[in-house]
MDTraj code that builds the backbone (N, CA, C; nanometers):
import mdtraj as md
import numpy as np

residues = "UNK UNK UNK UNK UNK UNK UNK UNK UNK UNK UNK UNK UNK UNK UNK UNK UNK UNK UNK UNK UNK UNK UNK UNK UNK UNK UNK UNK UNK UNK UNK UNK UNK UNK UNK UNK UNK UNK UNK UNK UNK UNK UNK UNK UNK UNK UNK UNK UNK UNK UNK UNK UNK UNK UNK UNK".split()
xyz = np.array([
    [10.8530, 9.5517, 11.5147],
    [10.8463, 9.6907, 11.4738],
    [10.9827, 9.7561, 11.4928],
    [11.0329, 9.8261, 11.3797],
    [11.1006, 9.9012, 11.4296],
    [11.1389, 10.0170, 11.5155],
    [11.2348, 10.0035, 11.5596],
    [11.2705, 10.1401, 11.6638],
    [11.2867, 10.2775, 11.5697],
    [11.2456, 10.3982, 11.6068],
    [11.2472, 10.5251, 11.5420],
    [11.3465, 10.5996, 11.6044],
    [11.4067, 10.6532, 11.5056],
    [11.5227, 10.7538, 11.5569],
    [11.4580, 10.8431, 11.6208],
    [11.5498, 10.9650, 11.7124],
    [11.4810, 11.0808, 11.7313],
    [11.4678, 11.1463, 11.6331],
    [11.3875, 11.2821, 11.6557],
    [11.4013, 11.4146, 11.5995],
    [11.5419, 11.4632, 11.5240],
    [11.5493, 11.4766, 11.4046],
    [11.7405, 11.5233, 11.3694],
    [11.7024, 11.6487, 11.4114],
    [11.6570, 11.7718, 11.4269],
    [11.5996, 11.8965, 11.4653],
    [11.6426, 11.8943, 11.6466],
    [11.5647, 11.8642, 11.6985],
    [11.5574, 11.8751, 11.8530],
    [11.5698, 11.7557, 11.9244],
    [11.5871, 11.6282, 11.8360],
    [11.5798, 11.5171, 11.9331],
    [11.5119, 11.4496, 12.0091],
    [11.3714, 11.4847, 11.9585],
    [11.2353, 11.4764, 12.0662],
    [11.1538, 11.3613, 11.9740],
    [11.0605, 11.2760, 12.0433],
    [11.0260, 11.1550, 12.0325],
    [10.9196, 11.1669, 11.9109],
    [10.9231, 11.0467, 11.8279],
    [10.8214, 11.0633, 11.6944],
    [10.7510, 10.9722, 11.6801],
    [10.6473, 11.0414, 11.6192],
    [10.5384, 11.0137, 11.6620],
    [10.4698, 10.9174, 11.4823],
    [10.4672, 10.8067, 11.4449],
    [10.4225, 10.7596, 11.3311],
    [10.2566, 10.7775, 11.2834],
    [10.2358, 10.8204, 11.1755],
    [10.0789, 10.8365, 11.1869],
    [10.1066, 10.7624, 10.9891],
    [9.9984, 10.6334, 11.0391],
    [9.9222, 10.5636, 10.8888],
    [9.8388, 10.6524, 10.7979],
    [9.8442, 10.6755, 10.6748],
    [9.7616, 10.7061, 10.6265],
    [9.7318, 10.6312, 10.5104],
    [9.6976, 10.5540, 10.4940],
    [9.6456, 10.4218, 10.4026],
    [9.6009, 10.4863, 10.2946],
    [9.4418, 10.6241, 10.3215],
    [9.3637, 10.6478, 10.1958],
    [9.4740, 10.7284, 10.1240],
    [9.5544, 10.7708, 10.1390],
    [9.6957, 10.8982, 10.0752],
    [9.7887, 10.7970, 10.0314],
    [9.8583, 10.6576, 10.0574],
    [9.9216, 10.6348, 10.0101],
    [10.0613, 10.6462, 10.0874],
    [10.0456, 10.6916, 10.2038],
    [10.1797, 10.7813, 10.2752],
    [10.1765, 10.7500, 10.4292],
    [10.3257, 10.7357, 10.4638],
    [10.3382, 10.7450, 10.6192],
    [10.3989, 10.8823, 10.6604],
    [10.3283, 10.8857, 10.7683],
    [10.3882, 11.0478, 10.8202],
    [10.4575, 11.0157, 10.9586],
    [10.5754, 11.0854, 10.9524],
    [10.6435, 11.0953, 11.0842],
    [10.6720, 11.2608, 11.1143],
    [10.5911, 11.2582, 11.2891],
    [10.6044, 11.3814, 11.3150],
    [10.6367, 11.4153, 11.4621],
    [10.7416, 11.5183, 11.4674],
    [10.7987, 11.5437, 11.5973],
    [10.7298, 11.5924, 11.7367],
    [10.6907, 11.5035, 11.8286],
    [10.6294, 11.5677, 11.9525],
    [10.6698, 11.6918, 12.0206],
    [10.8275, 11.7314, 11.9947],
    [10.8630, 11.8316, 12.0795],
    [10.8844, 11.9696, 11.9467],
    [10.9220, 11.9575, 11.8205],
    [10.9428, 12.0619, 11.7641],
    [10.8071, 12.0571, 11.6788],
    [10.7606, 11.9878, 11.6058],
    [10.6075, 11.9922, 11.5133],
    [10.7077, 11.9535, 11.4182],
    [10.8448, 11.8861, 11.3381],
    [10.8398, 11.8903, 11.2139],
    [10.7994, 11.7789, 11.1875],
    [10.7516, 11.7514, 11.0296],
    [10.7270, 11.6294, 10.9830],
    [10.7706, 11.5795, 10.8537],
    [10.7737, 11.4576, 10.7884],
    [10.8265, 11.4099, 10.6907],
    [10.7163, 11.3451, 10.6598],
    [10.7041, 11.3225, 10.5112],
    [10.5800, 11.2309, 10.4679],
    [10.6858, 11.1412, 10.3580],
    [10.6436, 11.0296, 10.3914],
    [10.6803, 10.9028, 10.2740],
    [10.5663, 10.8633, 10.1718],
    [10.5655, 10.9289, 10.0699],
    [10.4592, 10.8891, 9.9777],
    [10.5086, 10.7775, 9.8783],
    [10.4133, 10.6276, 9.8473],
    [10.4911, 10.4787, 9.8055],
    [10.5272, 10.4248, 9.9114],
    [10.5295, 10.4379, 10.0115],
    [10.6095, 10.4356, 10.1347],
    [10.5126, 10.3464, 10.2639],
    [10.3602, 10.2995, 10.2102],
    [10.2959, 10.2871, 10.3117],
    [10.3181, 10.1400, 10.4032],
    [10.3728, 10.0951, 10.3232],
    [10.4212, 9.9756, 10.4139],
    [10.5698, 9.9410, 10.4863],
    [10.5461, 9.8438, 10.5852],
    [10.6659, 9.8637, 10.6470],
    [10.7563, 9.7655, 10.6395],
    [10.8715, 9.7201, 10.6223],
    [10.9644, 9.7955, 10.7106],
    [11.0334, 9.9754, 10.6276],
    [10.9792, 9.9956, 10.4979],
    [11.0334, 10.0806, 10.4131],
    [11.0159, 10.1781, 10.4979],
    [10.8494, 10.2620, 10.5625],
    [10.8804, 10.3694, 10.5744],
    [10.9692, 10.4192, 10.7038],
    [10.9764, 10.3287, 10.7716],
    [11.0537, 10.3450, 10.8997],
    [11.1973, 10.3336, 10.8448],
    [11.2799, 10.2435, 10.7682],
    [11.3731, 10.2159, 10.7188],
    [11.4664, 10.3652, 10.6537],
    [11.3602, 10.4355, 10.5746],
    [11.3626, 10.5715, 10.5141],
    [11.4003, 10.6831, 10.6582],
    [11.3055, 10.6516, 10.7054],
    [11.2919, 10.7267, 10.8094],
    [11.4333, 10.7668, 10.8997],
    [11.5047, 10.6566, 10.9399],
    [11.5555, 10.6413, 11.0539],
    [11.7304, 10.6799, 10.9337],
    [11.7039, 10.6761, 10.7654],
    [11.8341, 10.6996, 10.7595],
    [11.8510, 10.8134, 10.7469],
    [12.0304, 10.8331, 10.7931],
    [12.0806, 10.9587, 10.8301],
    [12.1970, 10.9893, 10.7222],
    [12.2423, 11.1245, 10.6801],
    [12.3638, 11.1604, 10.6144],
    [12.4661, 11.1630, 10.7080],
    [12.5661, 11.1159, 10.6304],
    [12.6896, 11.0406, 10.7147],
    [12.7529, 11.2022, 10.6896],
])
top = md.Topology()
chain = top.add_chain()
for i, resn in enumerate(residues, 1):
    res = top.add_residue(resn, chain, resSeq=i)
    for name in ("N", "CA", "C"):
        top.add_atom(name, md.element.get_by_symbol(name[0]), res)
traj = md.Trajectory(xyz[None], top)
């Protein structure tokens, strides 16, 4: 499994949630509430892959 970046917001630990019947992975922040949804995205290593990239 891959490792998850922090939060780009606050830096606070995230939290992955499956959603198989949607089609989508959701990643969402324990310390601020934001979240990102990957829709096409439900398998892995993509949605974590998506996830973890950053603008240089």
């Amino acid at each position: 499994m891959t490792e998850l970046k922090p939060c780009p917001f606050c830096g606070g630990k995230i939290e992955k949630v499956n959603a198989p019947m949607m089609n989508t992975v959701m990643f969402v922040c324990k310390k601020c509430g934001a979240d990102v949804c990957f829709y096409g995205a439900e398998h892995e290593p993509k949605a974590s892959k998506a996830w973890n990239r950053r603008a240089k």
